[in-house]
Structures are given as C-alpha cells and as structure tokens.
C-alpha positions in Angstrom: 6.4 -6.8 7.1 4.6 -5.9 4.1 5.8 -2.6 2.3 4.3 -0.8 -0.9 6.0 2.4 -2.0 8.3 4.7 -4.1 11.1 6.9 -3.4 10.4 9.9 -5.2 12.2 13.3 -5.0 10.9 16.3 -2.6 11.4 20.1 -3.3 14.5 20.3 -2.0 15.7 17.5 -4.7 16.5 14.9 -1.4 14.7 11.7 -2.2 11.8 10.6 -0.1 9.8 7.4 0.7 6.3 7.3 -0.3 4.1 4.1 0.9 3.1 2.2 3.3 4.2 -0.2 5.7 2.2 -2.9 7.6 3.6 -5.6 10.5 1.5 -8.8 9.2 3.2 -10.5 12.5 -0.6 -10.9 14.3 -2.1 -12.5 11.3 0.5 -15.1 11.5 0.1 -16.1 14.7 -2.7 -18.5 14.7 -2.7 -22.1 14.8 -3.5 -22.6 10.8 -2.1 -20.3 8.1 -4.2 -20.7 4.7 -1.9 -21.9 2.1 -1.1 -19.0 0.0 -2.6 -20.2 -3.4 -6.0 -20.7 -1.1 -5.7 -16.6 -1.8 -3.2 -15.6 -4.1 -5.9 -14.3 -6.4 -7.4 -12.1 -4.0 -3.8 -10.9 -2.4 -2.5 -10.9 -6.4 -5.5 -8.4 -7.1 -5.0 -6.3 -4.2 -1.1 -5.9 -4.5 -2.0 -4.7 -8.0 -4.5 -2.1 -7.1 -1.8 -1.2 -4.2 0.8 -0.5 -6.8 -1.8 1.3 -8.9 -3.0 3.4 -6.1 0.5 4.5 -5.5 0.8 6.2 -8.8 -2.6 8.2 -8.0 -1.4 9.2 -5.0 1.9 10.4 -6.1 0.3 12.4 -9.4 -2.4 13.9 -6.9 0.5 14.9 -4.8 2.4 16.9 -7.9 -0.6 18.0 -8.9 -2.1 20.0 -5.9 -5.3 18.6 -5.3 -5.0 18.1 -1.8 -8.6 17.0 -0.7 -7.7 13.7 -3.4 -4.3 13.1 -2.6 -5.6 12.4 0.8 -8.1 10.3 -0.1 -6.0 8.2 -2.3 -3.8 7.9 1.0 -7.0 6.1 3.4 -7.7 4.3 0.2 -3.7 3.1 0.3 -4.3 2.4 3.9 -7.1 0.3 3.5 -5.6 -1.5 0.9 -2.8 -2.5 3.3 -5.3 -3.6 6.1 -6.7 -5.7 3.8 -3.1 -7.1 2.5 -2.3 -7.8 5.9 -5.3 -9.8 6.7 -3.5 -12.5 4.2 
C-alpha cells in the first residue's frame, strides 16, 4: 500500500483523513522488479509533488473554491497512479 495524507479537523472539530490510498500489489507481481535506485529520482520527485499537492488541496478546501479543490483531488489521484506504477 502506498498512502499520502493528513488528518486534519472537520466542522464538527472530529479529526478526519485526507489522502489517498493506492494497492501497489499488481505492479509487484511480475517476474523483474526494477531496483529502486533505477527510479528513486522519478518516485523521489513525485512523492514530493504528492506531499505538495496535499497542502493545495487542503487550503482550496478551507478556502471554498470548490471547482479547484476538486481539481487538486484528480491531480492527487494521478499523482498516486503514477506512484504506484513504481
């Protein structure tokens, strides 16, 4: 499993989970794995854009600008397709 997110608290003050999760367990089911310094760059990048993204998708959310908040969340999505192609 890879999993990118933050607990943050809803109206109601009750913490809630923010993220994404992704079941890797099909790209690791071929006969050859890459080594993971063959892309740790690429991975390294996109794990920091992940973590990025989060922060824009939680300050859209708080700030009300829906139409961007849920395009920061396909953008989060895509980010964890590509993540789990590693």
């Amino acid at each position: 499993m890879l999993n990118r997110g933050a607990l943050v608290r809803n109206g109601f003050g009750l913490m809630q989970g923010l993220g994404i999760y992704i079941d890797t367990t099909d790209s690791h089911q071929g006969p050859f794995t890459p080594p993971a310094s063959m892309n740790q760059d690429i991975e390294d990048s996109l794990v920091a854009a992940a973590d990025r993204c989060i922060e824009i998708h939680l300050a859209l959310k708080q700030s009300g600008y829906t139409d961007l908040h849920k395009l920061s969340g396909y953008l989060l999505f895509e980010i964890g397709r590509a993540l789990a192609r590693f």
